[in-house]
C-alpha positions as CSV (number, residue, x, y, z in Angstrom):
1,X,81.6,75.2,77.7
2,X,85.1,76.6,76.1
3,X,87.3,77.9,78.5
4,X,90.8,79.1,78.3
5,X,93.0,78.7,81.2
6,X,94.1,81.4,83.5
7,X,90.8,83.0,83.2
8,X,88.5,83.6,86.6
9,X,84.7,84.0,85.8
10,X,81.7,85.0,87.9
11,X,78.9,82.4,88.3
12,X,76.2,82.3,90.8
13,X,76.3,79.8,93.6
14,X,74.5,75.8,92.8
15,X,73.4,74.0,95.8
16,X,74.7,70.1,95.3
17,X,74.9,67.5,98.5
18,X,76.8,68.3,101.6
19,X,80.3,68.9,101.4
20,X,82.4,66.7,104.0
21,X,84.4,67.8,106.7
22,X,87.9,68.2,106.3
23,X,91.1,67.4,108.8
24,X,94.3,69.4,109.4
25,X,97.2,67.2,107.7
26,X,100.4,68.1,109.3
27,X,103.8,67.0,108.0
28,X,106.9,66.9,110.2
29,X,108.5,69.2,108.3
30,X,106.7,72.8,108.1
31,X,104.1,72.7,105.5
32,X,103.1,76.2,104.2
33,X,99.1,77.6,105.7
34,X,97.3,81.1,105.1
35,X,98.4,83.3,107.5
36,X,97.9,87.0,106.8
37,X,95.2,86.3,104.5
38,X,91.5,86.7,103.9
39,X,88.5,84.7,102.3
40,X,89.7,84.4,98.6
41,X,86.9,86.2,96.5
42,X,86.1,88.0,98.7
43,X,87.1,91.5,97.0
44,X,85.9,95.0,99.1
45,X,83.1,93.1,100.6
46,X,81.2,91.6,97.4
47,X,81.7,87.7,96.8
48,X,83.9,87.5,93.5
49,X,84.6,84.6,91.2
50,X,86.3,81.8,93.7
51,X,89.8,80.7,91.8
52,X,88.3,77.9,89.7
53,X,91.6,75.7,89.2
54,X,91.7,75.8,93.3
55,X,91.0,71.7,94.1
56,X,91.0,69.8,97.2
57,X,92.7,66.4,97.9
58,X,90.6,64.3,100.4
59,X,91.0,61.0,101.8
60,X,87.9,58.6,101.3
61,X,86.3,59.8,104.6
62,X,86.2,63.0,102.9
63,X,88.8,64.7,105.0
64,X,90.9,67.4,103.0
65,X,94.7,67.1,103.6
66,X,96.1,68.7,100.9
67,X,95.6,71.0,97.7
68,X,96.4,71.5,93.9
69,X,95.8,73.1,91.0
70,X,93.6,71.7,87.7
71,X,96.0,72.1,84.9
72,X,94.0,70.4,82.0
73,X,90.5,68.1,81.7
74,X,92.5,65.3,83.4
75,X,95.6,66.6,84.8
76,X,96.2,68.1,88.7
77,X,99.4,69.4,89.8
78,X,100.3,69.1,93.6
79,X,103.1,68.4,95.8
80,X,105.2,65.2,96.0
81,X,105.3,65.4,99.2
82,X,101.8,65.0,99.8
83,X,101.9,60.8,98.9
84,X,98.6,61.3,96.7
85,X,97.3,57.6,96.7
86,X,94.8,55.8,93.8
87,X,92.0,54.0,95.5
88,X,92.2,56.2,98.7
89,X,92.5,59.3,97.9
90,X,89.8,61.4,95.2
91,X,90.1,65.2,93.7
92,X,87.3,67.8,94.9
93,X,86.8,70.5,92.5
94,X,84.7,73.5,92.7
95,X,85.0,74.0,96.0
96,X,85.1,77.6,97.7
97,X,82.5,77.2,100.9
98,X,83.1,74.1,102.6
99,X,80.1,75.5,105.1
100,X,77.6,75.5,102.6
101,X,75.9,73.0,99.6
102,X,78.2,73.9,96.2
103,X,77.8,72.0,92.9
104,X,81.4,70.3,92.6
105,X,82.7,68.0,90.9
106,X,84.2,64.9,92.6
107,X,87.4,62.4,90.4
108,X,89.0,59.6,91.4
109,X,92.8,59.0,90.8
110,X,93.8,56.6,88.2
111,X,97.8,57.4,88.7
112,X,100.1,59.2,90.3
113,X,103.5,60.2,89.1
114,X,105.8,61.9,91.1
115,X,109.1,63.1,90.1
116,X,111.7,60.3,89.8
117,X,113.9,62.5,91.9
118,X,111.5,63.8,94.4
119,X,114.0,64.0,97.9
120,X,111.8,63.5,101.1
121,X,114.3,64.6,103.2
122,X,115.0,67.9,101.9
123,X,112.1,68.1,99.6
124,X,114.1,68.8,96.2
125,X,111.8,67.9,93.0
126,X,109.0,68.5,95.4
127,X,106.1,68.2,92.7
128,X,103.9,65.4,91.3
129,X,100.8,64.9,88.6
130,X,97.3,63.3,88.9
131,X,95.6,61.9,86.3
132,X,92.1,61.8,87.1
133,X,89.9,58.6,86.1
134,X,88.0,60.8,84.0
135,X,87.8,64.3,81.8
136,X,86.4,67.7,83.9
137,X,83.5,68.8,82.8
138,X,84.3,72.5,82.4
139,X,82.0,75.5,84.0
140,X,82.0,78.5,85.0
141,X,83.3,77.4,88.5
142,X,86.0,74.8,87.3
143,X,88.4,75.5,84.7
144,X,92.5,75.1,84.6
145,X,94.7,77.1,85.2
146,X,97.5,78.3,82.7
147,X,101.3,77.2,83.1
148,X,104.5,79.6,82.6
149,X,107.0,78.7,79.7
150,X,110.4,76.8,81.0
151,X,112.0,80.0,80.2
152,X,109.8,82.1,82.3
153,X,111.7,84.5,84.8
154,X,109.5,86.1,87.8
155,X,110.6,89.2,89.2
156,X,111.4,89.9,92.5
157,X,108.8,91.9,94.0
158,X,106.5,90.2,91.7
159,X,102.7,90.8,94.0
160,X,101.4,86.8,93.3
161,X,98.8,85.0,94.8
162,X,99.0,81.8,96.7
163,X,95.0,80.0,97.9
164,X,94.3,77.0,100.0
165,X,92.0,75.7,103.2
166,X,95.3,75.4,105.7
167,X,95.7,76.9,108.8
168,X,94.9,80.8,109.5
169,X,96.0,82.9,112.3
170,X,92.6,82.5,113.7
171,X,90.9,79.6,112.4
172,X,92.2,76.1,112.3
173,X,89.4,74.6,110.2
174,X,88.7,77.9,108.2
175,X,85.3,77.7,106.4
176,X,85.7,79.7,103.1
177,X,89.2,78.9,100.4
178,X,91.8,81.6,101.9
179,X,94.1,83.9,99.7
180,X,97.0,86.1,100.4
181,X,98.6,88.4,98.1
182,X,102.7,88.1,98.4
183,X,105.9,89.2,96.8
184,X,108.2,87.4,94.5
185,X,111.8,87.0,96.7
186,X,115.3,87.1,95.2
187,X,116.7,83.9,95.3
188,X,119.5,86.0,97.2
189,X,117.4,87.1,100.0
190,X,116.0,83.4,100.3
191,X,119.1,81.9,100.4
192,X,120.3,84.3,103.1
193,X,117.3,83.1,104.9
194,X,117.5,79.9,104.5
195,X,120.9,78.8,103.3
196,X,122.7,78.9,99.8
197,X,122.1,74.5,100.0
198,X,118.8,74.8,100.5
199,X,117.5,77.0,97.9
200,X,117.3,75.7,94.4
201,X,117.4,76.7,91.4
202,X,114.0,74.3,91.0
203,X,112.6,76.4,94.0
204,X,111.2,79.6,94.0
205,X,110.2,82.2,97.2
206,X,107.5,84.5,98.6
207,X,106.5,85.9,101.1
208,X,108.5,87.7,104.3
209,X,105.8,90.6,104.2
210,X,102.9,89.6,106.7
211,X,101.6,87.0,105.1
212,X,102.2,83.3,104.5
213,X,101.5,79.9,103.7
214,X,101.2,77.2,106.7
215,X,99.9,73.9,107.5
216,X,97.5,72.5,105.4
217,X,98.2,74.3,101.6
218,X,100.9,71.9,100.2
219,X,100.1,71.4,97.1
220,X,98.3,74.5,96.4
221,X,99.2,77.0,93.9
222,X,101.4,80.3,93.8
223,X,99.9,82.5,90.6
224,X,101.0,85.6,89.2
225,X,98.6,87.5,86.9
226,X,99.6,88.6,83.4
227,X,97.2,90.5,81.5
228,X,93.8,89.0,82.8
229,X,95.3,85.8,82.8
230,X,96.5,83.8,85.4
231,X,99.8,81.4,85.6
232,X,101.0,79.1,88.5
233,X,104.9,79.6,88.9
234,X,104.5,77.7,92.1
235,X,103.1,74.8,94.2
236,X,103.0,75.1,97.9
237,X,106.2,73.1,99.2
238,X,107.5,74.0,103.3
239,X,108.2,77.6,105.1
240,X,109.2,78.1,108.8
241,X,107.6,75.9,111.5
242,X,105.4,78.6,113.2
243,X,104.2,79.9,110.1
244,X,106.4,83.0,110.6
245,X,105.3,86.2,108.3
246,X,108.5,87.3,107.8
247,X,110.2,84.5,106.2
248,X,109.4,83.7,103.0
249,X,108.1,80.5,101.6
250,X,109.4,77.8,99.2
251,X,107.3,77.1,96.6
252,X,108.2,74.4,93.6
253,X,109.2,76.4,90.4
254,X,106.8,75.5,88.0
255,X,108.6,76.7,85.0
256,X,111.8,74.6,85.6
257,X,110.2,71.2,85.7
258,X,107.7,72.8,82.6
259,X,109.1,69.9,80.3
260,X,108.9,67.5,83.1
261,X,105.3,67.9,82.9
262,X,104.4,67.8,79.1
263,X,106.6,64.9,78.5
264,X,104.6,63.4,81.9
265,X,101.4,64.5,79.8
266,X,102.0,63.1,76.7
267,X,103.5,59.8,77.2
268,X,100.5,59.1,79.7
């Protein structure tokens, strides 16, 4: 099956075997969750197309700790700060109802390459690649997602979309993949929430509008739609420690380290 990225297609649910559980991971610093949000696909009542590029990170008990994104038939993008491991840790694609059988696809990690100047203390460079053991079949359920140009400048006020299986207002261990819809933030207005040293150029914010990431979506994607097609400008990095709805969130900026990741691509 041929398909481009970006694009989100309906398919009708496949029973497969029983999807594990999943754990909470919680990292000292905040780590962005889904507050403010609601059951991604889930569109005026009717079940829609789940994002297909949406994956899960589990450990090999099957426990889900953090997310990313499918960026090609062997490429995922996440966070650095998520310490993706080979031999312990595996990619879960497909995924949208963790409650019931779905027809996913499960990859071991053959390497992991973070940035060489990834900062744990202040999470700087806070983005990393998988290269899956082997090539993504592609379906109707699983396809990548597209990536912006390294000259790519977001507006603020910008309405994106950011997805993951983290923590919700009401549910700690929410059942279906969650979405909120959230603004593009100057990097003015983030600074003056955050500081002018802690903002980067490499970062870029949403959110501040009663809805947020929280614990348990690092890694996760931040997409903006342009013209039926869909392109990930962030990846899920920290936010405030409770999760607050009128902050907004740092999220990685995908089009600054854009030649970073082909030159990852190509050479590996």
């Amino acid at each position: 099956m041929v398909i481009g990225c970006g694009v989100r297609q309906f398919m009708v649910h496949q029973p497969a075997g029983e999807i594990a559980k999943r754990s909470i991971r919680v990292k000292d610093e905040p780590v962005p969750s889904i507050v403010g949000g609601h059951n991604a696909g889930i569109i005026n009542g009717n079940e829609a197309t789940p994002w297909p590029w949406q994956v899960s990170i589990q450990t090999s008990r099957g426990e889900h700790f953090c997310g990313g994104s499918l960026i090609s038939t062997n490429w995922v993008l996440t966070a650095a700060h998520c310490s993706v491991q080979t031999g312990y840790h595996y990619v879960v694609l497909g995924q949208y109802d963790r409650g019931s059988n779905e027809l996913v696809q499960v990859k071991k990690i053959a390497k992991v390459i973070t940035h060489p100047i990834y900062n744990t203390q202040t999470d700087y460079n806070d983005i990393a690649l998988l290269k899956l053991s082997s090539a993504v079949e592609m379906t109707s359920r699983i396809s990548p997602i597209c990536l912006p140009s390294s000259l790519t400048n977001i507006l603020p006020g910008t309405r994106c979309v950011t997805t993951g299986w983290g923590v919700t207002e009401n549910d700690l261990n929410p059942r279906f993949l969650q979405q909120a819809t959230l603004p593009i933030v100057s990097q003015a207005q983030c600074r003056r929430f955050w500081g002018k040293n802690t903002i980067t150029d490499a970062m870029i914010c949403a959110g501040a509008s009663g809805a947020s990431s929280c614990e348990g979506d690092s890694g996760g994607p931040l997409m903006c739609e342009s013209s039926g097609v869909w392109y990930q400008v962030g990846i899920v990095s920290w936010g405030h420690k409770s999760c607050s709805t009128d902050r907004p969130v740092a999220y990685t900026r995908v089009s600054y380290f854009r030649k970073w990741i082909d030159e990852i691509i190509r050479v590996n």
